[in-house]
N, C-alpha and C positions, 0 to 999 in steps of 0.2 A: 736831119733832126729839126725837130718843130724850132721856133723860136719861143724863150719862155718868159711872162712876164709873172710878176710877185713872187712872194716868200712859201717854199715851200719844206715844210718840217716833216721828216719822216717819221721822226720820234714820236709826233703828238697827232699822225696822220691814223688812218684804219689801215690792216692788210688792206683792204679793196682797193683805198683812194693809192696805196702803195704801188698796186699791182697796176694800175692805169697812169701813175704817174709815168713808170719805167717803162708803161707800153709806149703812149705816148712817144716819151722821148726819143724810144728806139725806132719805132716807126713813122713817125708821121715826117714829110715834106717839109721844106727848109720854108716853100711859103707860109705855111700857117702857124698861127702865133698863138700860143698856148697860156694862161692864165691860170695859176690851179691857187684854190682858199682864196678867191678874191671875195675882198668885203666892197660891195657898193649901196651908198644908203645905208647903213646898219644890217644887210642882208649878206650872208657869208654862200657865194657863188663857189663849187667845187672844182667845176672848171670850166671855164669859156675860151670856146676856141674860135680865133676871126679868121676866114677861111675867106680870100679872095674873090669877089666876085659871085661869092652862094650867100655870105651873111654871116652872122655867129650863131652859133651851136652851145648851148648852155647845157653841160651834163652834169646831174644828180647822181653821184654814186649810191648804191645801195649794195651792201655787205653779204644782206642776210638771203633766207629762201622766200619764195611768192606763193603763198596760198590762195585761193581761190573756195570760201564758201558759203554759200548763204546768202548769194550776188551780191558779195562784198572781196575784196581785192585781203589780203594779212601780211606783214611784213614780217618776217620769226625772224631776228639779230642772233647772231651768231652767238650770242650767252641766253639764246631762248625767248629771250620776251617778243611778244606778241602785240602786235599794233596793228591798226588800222591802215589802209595806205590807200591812198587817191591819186592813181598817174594822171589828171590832170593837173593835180595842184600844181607842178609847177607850171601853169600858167601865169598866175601871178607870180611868178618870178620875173615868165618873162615880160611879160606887162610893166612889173616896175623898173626891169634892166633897160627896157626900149625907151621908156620913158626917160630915165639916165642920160642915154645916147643923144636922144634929142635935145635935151636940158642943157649938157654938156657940151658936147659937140654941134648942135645940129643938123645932125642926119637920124633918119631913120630904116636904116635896113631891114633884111630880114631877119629876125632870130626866132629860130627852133629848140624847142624844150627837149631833152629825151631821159628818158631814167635807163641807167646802166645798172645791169646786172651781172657782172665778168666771172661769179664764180657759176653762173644757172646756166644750160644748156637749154635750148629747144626741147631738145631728146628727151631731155627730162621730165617731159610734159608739162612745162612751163605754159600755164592757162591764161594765153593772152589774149584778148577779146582782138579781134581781126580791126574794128574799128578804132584801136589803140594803135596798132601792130608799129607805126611811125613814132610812136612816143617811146619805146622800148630798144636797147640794145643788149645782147646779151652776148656767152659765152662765144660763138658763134663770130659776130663779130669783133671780136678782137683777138678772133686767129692770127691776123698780120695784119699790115698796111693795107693790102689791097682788100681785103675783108670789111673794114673798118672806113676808107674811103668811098667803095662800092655802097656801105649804107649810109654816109653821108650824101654821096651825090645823088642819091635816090630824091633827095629834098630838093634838088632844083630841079 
């Protein structure tokens, strides 16, 4: 089981970030060390996980389904509404979390953004531009541990 750091509320959390917290816990390595609802800077981080030796891994839960129209990406939540959605934007996350690290600590590692999708399959014809395909995790992986570190360690 991962190691975990901050406060984590189920009550006031989504199914999603639910369903990934318990993955999480159940699967992942006693090495890495898990963060979930971390605020750094006034920016509330879902979960960052420090991962020996690869860097941290900053993931964006996301609830709902992915559209694709119009050469524009949609987010539909799970009560319907519709938004726009940019899997780059977390860049500027991780821009200002690196930034953090160094301010704070003085190191700068690696850190990789990815937006997680746990309730969307591939299968489901999930329209992910190939040149995203590293910013994206979905149903897929988080079959188990080895699913889920296989596309981690893809990044180093």
């Amino acid at each position: 089981m991962a190691r975990r750091i901050g406060n984590y509320d189920r009550e006031t959390s989504t199914p999603a970030m639910n369903k990934i917290y318990d993955f999480l816990n159940a699967e992942l390595p006693d090495y890495i060390t898990a963060g979930y609802s971390l605020v750094v800077n006034g920016r509330e981080y879902d979960v960052v996980l420090l991962v020996p030796h690869l860097g941290v891994f900053l993931l964006e839960i996301k609830g709902g389904r992915l559209q694709y129209a119009d050469g524009q990406y949609l987010l539909v939540s799970p009560s319907g509404h519709v938004r726009r959605f940019e899997p780059l934007r977390t860049r500027k996350a991780k821009k200002d979390f690196l930034q953090y690290l160094f301010d704070t600590f003085h190191v700068s590692p690696f850190v990789y953004e990815i937006n997680c999708f746990p309730k969307i399959s591939r299968a489901d014809g999930l329209p992910i531009d190939p040149e995203l395909e590293d910013h994206f995790m979905t149903a897929e992986d988080f079959k188990d541990g080895q699913a889920f570190m296989t596309k981690i360690y893809r990044y180093y």
